[in-house]
C-alpha positions in Angstrom: 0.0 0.0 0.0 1.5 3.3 -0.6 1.3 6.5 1.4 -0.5 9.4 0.2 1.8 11.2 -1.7 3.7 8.7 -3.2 3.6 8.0 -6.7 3.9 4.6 -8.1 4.9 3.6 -11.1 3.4 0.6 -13.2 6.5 -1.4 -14.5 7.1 -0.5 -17.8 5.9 -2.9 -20.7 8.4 -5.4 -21.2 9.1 -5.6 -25.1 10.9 -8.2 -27.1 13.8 -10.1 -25.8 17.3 -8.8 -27.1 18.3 -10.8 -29.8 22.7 -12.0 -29.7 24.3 -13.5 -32.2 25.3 -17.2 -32.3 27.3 -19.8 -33.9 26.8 -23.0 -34.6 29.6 -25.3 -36.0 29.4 -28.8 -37.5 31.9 -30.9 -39.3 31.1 -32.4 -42.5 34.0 -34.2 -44.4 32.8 -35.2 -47.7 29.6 -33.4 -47.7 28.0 -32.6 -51.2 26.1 -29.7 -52.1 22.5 -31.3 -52.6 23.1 -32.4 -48.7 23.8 -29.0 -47.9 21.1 -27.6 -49.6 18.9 -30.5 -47.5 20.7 -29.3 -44.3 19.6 -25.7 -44.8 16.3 -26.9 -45.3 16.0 -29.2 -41.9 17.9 -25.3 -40.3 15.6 -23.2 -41.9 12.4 -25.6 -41.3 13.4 -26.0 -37.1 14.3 -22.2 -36.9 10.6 -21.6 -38.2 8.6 -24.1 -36.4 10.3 -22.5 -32.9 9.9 -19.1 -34.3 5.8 -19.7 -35.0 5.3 -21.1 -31.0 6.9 -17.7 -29.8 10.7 -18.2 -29.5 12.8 -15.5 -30.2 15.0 -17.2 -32.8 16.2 -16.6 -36.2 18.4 -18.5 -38.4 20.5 -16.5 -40.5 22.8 -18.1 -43.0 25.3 -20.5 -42.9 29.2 -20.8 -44.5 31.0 -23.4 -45.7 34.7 -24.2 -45.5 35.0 -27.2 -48.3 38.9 -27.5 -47.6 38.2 -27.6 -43.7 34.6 -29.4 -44.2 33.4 -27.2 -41.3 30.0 -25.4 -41.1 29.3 -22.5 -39.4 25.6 -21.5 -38.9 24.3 -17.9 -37.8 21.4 -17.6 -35.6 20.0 -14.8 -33.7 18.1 -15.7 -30.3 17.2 -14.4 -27.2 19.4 -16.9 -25.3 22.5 -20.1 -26.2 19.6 -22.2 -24.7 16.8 -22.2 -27.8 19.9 -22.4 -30.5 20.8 -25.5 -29.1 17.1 -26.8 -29.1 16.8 -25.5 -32.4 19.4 -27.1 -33.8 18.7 -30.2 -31.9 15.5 -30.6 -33.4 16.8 -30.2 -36.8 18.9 -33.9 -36.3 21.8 -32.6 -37.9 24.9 -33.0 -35.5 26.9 -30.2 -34.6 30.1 -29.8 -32.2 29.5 -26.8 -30.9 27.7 -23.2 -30.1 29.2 -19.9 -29.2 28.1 -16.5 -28.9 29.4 -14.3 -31.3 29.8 -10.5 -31.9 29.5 -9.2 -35.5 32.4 -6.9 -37.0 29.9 -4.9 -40.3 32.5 -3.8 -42.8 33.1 -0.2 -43.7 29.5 1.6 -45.2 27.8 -1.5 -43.5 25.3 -0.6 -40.8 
């Protein structure tokens, strides 16, 4: 209860989570580029299907290093925790997820 004279203040209206960037790594030796395509498909299709029910998550785009055979996926989310069930649900295997900081180029926003 307050005392007369005392204003209160309703908490403000919480908005939408801050998004941070992640990255997802996988190793694929001898991968060809119709199972990446499929991959991107199953990363796209999990990313969505959380997205729909309310998560705050966003896949990106993902880069391939042939010589390496490493993947790295970007996601944006509101925490490491729905990345990893993300790409969990998507069955592809991947050795690890980090949190990442984007460096834009020059004249890049």
């Amino acid at each position: 209860m307050s005392n007369p004279g005392q204003h209160t203040q309703a908490p403000a209206p919480a908005g939408p989570a801050p998004m941070s960037l992640f990255v997802v790594e996988r190793r694929l030796p001898k991968v060809t580029e119709q199972q990446l395509a499929v991959l991107q498909q199953a990363l796209c299709g999990a990313a969505g299907r959380f997205s729909a029910r309310g998560d705050a998550v966003r896949y990106l785009r993902s880069i391939f290093l042939a010589r390496q055979g490493r993947l790295l996926s970007l996601f944006t989310a509101g925490c490491l925790d729905t990345v990893r069930a993300v790409n969990e649900a998507s069955l592809i295997p991947f050795t690890g997820i980090e949190a990442a900081v984007e460096l834009p180029g020059a004249g890049q926003p």
